[in-house]
C-alpha positions as CSV (number, residue, x, y, z in Angstrom):
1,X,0.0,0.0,0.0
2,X,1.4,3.2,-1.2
3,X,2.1,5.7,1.6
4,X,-0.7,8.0,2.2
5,X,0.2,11.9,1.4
6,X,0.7,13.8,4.3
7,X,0.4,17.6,2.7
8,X,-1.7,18.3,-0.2
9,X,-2.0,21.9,-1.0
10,X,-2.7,22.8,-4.8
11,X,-4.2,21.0,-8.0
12,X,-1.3,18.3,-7.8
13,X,-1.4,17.0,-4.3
14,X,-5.4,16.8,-5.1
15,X,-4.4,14.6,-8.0
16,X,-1.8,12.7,-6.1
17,X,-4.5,11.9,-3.4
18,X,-7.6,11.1,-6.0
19,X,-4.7,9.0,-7.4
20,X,-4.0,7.2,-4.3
21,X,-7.7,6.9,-3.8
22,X,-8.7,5.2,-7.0
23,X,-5.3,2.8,-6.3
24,X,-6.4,2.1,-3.0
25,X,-10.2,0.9,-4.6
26,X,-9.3,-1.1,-7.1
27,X,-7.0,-2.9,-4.9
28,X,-9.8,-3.2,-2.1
29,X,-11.9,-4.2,-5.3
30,X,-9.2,-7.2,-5.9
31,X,-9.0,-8.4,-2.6
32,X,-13.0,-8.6,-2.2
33,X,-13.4,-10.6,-5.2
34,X,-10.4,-12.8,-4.7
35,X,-12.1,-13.4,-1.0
36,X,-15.2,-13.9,-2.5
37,X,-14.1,-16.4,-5.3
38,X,-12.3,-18.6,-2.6
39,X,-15.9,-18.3,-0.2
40,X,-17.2,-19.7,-2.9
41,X,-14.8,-22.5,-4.2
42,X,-15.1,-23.6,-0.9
43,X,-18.9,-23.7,-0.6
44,X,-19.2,-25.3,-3.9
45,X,-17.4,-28.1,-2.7
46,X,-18.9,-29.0,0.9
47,X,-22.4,-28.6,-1.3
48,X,-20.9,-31.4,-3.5
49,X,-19.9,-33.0,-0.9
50,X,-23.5,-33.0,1.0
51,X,-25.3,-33.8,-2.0
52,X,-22.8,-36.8,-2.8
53,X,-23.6,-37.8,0.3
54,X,-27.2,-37.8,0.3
55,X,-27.3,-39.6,-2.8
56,X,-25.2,-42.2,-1.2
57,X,-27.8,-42.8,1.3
58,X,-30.5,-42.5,-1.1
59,X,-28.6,-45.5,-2.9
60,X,-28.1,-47.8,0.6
61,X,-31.9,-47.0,1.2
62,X,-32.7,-48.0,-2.0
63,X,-30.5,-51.2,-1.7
64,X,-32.0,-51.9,2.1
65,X,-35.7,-51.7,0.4
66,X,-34.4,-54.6,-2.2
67,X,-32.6,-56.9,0.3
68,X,-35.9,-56.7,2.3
69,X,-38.2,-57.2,-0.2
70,X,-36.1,-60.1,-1.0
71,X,-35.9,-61.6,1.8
72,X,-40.0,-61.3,2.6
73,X,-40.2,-62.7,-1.3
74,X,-38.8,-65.2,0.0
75,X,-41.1,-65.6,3.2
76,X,-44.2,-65.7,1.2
77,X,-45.6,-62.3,2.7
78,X,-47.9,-60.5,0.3
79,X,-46.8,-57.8,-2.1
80,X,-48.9,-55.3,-0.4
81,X,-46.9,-55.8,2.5
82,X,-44.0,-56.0,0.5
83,X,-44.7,-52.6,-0.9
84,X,-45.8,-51.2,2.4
85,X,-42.4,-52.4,4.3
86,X,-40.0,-50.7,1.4
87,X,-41.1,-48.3,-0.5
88,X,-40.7,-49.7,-3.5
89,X,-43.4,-49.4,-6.1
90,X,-45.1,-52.0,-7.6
91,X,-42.4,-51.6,-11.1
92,X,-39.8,-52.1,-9.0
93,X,-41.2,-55.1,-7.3
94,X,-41.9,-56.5,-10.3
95,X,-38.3,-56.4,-11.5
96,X,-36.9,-57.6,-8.6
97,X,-39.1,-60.7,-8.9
98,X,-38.3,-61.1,-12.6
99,X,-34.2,-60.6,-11.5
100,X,-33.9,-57.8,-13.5
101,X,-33.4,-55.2,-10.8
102,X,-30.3,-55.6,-8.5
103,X,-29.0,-52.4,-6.5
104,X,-28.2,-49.2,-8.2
105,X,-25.0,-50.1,-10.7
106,X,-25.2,-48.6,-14.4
C-alpha cells in the first residue's frame, strides 16, 4: 500500500491523493473478489460434498428396500406388504421378482 500523502496543497497534491484513492479501490476491489471467489470454491465443494452424500444414502436406502423385499419374497408375505415395508413401487417389485433389478449399478 502506497504511503498516504501527508500535505496536499494545490491542483497536484489533489491529483496525487484522488490517485492514491482510486489505487487504493481497485486494490480493495481485488482483494473482495479474490475473497469472494475462494468463499465460494469452498462452498461449492462441501455442497458437492453434501449432495454426494445424500445420494449415497438415497442409494443404501434404496438397496436396504431390495434386500428386504427379497428376503420377505422369500417368506411368502404379500406384495402389499411387501410394498408397504420398502417403499418400493409396484415396477420395482416387479423387476426384482423377474431378477432384472439388483441395487443401483449402471
Amino acid at each position: 500500500m502506497d504511503a498516504f500523502p501527508e500535505d496536499f496543497s494545490g491542483q497536484e497534491e489533489v491529483d496525487r491523493m484522488l490517485t492514491y484513492i482510486e489505487k487504493e479501490i481497485r486494490r480493495i476491489k481485488t482483494e473482495g473478489r479474490e475473497e469472494g471467489w475462494h468463499e465460494g470454491l469452498l462452498t461449492g465443494r462441501e455442497e458437492g460434498r453434501e449432495e454426494g452424500r445424500e445420494e449415497g444414502r438415497e442409494a443404501g436406502r434404496f438397496e436396504r428396500g431390495i434386500a428386504v423385499a427379497l428376503a420377505m419374497l422369500e417368506n411368502g408375505e404379500p406384495v402389499e406388504k411387501i410394498l408397504q415395508y420398502t417403499g418400493l413401487t409396484p415396477e420395482q417389485l416387479d423387476e426384482i421378482r423377474e431378477g432384472r433389478l439388483r441395487g443401483t449399478e449402471s
